[in-house]
C-alpha positions, 0 to 999 in steps of 0.5 A: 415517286422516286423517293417513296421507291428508295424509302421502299428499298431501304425498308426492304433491304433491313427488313430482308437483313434481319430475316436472314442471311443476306447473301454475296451474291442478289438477294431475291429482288434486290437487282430490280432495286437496284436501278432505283436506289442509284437514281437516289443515291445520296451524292451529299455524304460525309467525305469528298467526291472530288479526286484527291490530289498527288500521286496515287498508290493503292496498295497491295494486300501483302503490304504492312497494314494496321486494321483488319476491318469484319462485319460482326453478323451471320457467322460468328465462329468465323469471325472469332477464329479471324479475331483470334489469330488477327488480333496477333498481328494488328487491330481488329475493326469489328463493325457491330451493333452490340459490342457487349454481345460481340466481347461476350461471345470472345469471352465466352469461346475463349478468344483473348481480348486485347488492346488490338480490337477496336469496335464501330458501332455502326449500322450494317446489312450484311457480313461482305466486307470486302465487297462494300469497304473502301480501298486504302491509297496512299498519297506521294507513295507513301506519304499519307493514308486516304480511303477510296470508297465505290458505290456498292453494286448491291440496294444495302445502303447501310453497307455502303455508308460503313466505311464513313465510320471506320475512316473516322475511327482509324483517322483517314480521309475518305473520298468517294465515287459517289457523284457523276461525271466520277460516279462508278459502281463497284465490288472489293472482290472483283479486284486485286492491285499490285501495289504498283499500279496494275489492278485485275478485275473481271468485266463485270465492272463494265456490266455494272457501268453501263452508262460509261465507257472503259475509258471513262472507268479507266480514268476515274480508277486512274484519279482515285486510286492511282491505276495506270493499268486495269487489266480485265478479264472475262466473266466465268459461266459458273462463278455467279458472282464474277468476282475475280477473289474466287480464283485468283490472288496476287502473291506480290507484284508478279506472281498470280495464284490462279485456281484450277480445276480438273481438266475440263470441269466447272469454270476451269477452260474459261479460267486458263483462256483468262490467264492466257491472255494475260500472260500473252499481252501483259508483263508484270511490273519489272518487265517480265512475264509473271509467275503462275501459282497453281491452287486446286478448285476442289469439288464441294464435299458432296463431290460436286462441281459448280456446273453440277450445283456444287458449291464454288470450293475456292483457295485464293479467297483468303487474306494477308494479315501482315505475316499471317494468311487466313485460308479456308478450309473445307475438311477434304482432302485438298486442304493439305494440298492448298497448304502446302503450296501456299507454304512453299511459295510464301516462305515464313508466313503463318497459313491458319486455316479456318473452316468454311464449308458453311459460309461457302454456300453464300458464295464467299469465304475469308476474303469476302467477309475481311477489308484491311488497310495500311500503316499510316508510314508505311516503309515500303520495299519493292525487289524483283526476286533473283532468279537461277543463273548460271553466272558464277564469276561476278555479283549478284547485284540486289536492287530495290526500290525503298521509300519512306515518309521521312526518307531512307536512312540505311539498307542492307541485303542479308545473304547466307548459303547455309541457313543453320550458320549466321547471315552476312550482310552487305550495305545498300548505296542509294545508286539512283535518288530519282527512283529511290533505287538503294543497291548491294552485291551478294558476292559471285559463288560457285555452281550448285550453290544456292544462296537465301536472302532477304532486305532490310531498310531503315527510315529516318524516323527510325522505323524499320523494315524487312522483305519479305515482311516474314524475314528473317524466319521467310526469305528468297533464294536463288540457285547458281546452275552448272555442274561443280567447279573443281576450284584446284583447276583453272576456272572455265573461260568466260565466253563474254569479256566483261572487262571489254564490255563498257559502253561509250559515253558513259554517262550518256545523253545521245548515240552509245556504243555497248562493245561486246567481246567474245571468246567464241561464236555464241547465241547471246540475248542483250538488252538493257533494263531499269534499275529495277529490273523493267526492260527498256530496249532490246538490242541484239537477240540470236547469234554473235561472231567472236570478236568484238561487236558494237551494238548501239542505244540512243540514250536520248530515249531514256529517262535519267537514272541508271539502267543495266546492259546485260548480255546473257548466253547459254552459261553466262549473264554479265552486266554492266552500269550505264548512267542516262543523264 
C-alpha cells in the first residue's frame, strides 16, 4: 500500500510540474503527500549517509566560491540575467533538461556563452534551488570540499536527488541526511551559516522534525555541517513559508541585514522581537554584539502589505557571486533605497539588480531560485573589522585569522589615509601557529583621521587572496575620534601609562598580575580577548584610583596562544600582549 501511495505521489509531483508552476511554498496536496513520501524515501541513494569524518566548516555565502548552481524552469528572463552577470564571476551549473533549448535562448537574448556555463541534464520539479540543494562543507577548514544534502521538506522527489549530479559534475563527495538515527528534513532558505560555526534558521526546522528533539537536531547539524551553534528564531504570522532568507541575511561573520517594516505593519513586530532576542542572548563570533543592517520591507506595487494579501517584497533575498550581489528588485521607489545601502555597507561590490515582481508572487525571488559553493582551495581570511578609537598615540594592531591547504606563506595589511595617493603596506607575522593568527600594525595617526585598509594573503601554492574579497577597489575603515591635535604643542598626556602596563609572568601558566598606572582617577573597561578579538575575561569595569592598581587572571583557565589585555577609557585604549603557555 505504501509503495503504490509513493508511486501515486511521484505521479503527481511530475504531472503537477508540467501543468504549472510548482510554487516555494505547498502545492495543493503536496502536505498530505508528504508523510508518505518520507515513509518511502529512498535511504539506498548514491552518496554517504554516514557522517563525514574531521572538523567541519560550512561555509559562508560572502566566501569565494566556484559555481553557481539554477534550476532552468519557469522564469527564464530571470535566469538569463542571473547567467548573464554570474558567468563574469564563476561557473554557472544550469540544471535543465534541454541544453540546446537553454543556450538558444542566451543566444537568441543576447547573453554571451562562455567556458563558465556548465549544463546538468538531470531530471528536475521545480525552480528552488536554494531550497533542496546541498550545503558546501569543508573539511579540516579548508582542506577538502564535500556536499551536505538534507531531505527536502517538499513530496519533489527529483528535486531532491539533483544534487547527486551536480556533485558528480563539480567532483565533490556527497553526504546526506537521508538515513535515521541521522535522518533530518530540511530548506536552503531557512538557513544562513557564518562560516564559523553559527547557523539562523527559523523554528520551522523543529516543526518539520517532529520525531526529534532540538537536541538531536542540533547534533545531526553539528556532525554534518560542523554547527557548533544554531540559533533559532520564531516563525512570522505573514511569512508563509517561514524561511528566514525573506528577511535576513548575514553580510559577513557579525553583521546581520534584517528587513524592516513601517511601524507596526505586516511581519515587522515579530521580526524585531526575533532579532531582540539575538542580540540580547548571542554574540557574534569575535566576542561582540553584532552589527544590524537595515533594509526596507516595501508594500507590493498595489501598496499592499502581506497581512493585506500583498506580496512578501523582500531585499535580503539575493546572492553573493563572488564580488557581485544579485538583489531583486521590483520598479518602486524602494529599490534605490535597498541599493544604496547595500552599497554603503558592502564597499567594492557590484550590486545588479534583476526585476522580480513576477517570480515574488511564488514567494521566493534570487536567493531562493541560486545554490552556490566554493573553491576546491579556498584561502580563507577571517578579520574583526577595527572600530572608531580614540587612541591616537599607539598601532592599530590588525589580526587575522589565515589558513590555506598548502599553508600561508606570507601577508600583508594595505593601509592609506587617502585613497587618491598610493597604499602602503606592512608585513604580517605568524603571532599565533596554533590558531593560524597572522598580525600587523598600522601606525598611530592623529585625531579626525580616517585610515582605509583591506588584507592580502598569499599560499604556499602560491594562490592569492584579499579581504574584503572586493579589495582593492572595496576595503574597511576606521576613524581616529577627538578634536585636532596641535601637533606644534606638547601631546595631551596619557591617562593610562602603557609602558607600566606589562603583566607577570609573561609568559604565563597560573596566577598574573596585569599592573595599570594611572595618571588620574578614571572609569576604565579591562579585559582580556583572544587574538581575534573574542573576549575571554573581564577583570575590572567602572572606576580606578591614580596610582597603580593590580588586577589579576589565572591564566591556568586559558588555552595556550596569545591573548591581548587592553584597558579602554573615555579618550583612550591601550593594549598589551600576554602569552598562555
Amino acid at each position: 500500500m505504501k509503495r503504490l501511495l509513493l508511486a501515486i505521489t511521484v505521479l503527481f509531483s511530475a504531472a503537477f510540474s508540467n501543468a504549472q508552476m510548482l510554487p516555494v511554498g505547498w502545492a495543493p496536496g503536496e502536505k498530505e503527500q508528504m508523510p508518505f513520501y518520507l515513509d518511502q524515501f529512498d535511504e539506498k541513494a548514491p552518496g554517504f549517509t554516514a557522517a563525514p569524518a574531521g572538523k567541519l566548516r560550512n561555509m559562508g555565502q560572502w566566501e569565494e566560491i566556484e559555481g553557481l548552481v539554477i534550476t532552468w524552469t519557469s522564469f527564464p528572463g530571470i535566469h538569463r540575467e542571473i547567467i548573464k552577470y554570474a558567468q563574469t564571476e564563476c561557473k554557472v551549473y544550469i540544471v535543465c533538461s534541454d541544453s540546446n533549448a537553454v543556450r538558444n535562448s542566451l543566444i537568441n537574448n543576447n547573453i554571451p556563452i562562455t567556458t563558465n556555463i556548465k549544463y546538468v541534464v538531470t531530471p528536475f520539479n521545480s525552480i528552488w534551488a536554494r531550497d533542496y540543494s546541498a550545503n558546501p562543507v569543508y573539511i579540516n577548514d579548508v582542506d577538502s570540499l564535500i556536499y551536505v544534502d538534507w531531505v527536502y521538506n517538499r513530496p519533489r522527489p527529483k528535486d531532491d536527488t539533483t544534487c547527486r549530479a551536480i556533485a558528480a559534475k563539480a567532483g565533490m563527495a556527497l553526504f546526506q541526511t537521508s538515513a535515521e538515527p541521522n535522518k533530518l528534513i530540511h530548506t536552503g532558505g531557512n538557513y544562513m551559516s557564518d562560516g564559523l560555526g553559527t547557523a539562523f534558521s527559523s523554528e520551522l526546522i523543529l516543526d518539520e522534525n517532529p520525531t526529534k528533539t532540538e537536541a538531536q537536531i542540533d547534533t545531526i547539524m553539528k556532525k554534518y555541517m560542523g554547527i557548533n551553534r544554531y540559533i533559532k528564531m520564531e516563525t512570522l504570522p505573514y511569512d508563509g513559508i517561514h524561511h528566514i532568507d525573506m528577511h535576513m541575511k548575514l553580510l559577513d561573520e557579525q553583521t546581520l541585514l534584517v528587513g524592516e517594516y513601517a511601524q507596526g505593519e505586516a511581519d515587522g513586530p515579530q521580526i524585531e522581537a526575533n532579532i531582540n532576542y539575538v542580540m540580547s542572548n548571542f554574540n557574534s563570533y569575535f566576542g561582540t554584539p553584532y552589527k544590524l543592517v537595515r533594509i526596507p520591507q516595501p508594500p507590493d506595487n498595489g501598496g499592499d502589505y502581506p497581512d493585506n494579501n500583498g506580496d512578501y517584497y523582500t531585499y535580503t533575498n539575493a546572492v553573493f557571486v563572488n564580488k557581485t550581489l544579485l538583489l531583486p528588485i521590483y520598479g518602486n521607489a524602494y529599490d534605490t533605497t535597498a541599493i544604496r545601502i547595500l552599497k554603503e555597507n558592502l564597499p567594492g561590490y557590484r550590486v545588479i539588480g534583476i526585476p522580480c515582481t513576477d517570480i515574488i508572487q511564488q514567494s521566493g525571488a534570487i536567493h531562493c531560485i541560486t545554490n552556490s559553493f566554493g573553491v576546491k582551495e579556498p584561502l580563507l581570511i577571517v578579520h574583526q573589522k577595527l572600530e572608531d578609537t580614540y587612541n591616537y598615540q599607539t598601532p592599530y594592531v590588525v589580526n587575522a585569522r589565515m589558513q590555506h591547504k598548502s599553508g600561508i606563506q606570507s601577508g600583508r595589511v594595505y593601509w592609506t589615509t587617502d585613497t587618491t595617493q598610493a597604499w602602503q603596506s606592512a608585513v604580517m607575522t605568524n603571532t599565533d601557529v596554533l590558531n593560524n593568527i597572522w598580525s600587523a600594525n598600522i601606525p598611530a595617526q592623529l585625531p579626525t583621521t580616517r585610515i582605509f585598509y583591506y588584507i592580502e594573503g598569499q599560499a604556499n601554492s602560491g594562490k592569492m587572496q584579499v579581504r574584503p574579497i572586493t579589495a582593492p577597489t572595496g576595503f574597511w575603515n576606521f576613524k581616529i575620534l577627538g578634536d585636532p591635535i596641535d601637533t606644534t604643542t606638547s601631546i595631551k598626556p596619557m591617562v593610562i601609562d602603557a609602558q607600566a602596563m606589562q603583566p607577570y609572568p609573561n609568559p604565563a601558566n597560573a596566577i598574573t598580575c596585569i599592573p595599570v598606572y594611572a595618571k588620574g582617577s578614571t572609569n576604565a573597561h579591562i579585559y582580556i580577548t583572544d587574538i581575534l578579538g573574542q573576549k575571554v575575561a573581564d577583570l575590572h569595569n567602572g572606576d580606578i584610583p591614580a596610582g597603580t592598581s593590580n588586577y589579576f587572571i589565572n591564566a591556568a583557565t586559558l588555552s595556550q596562544g596569545m591573548y591581548l589585555v587592553t584597558v579602554e577609557t573615555p579618550r583612550t585604549r591601550n593594549t598589551v600582549k600576554l602569552m598562555v603557555r
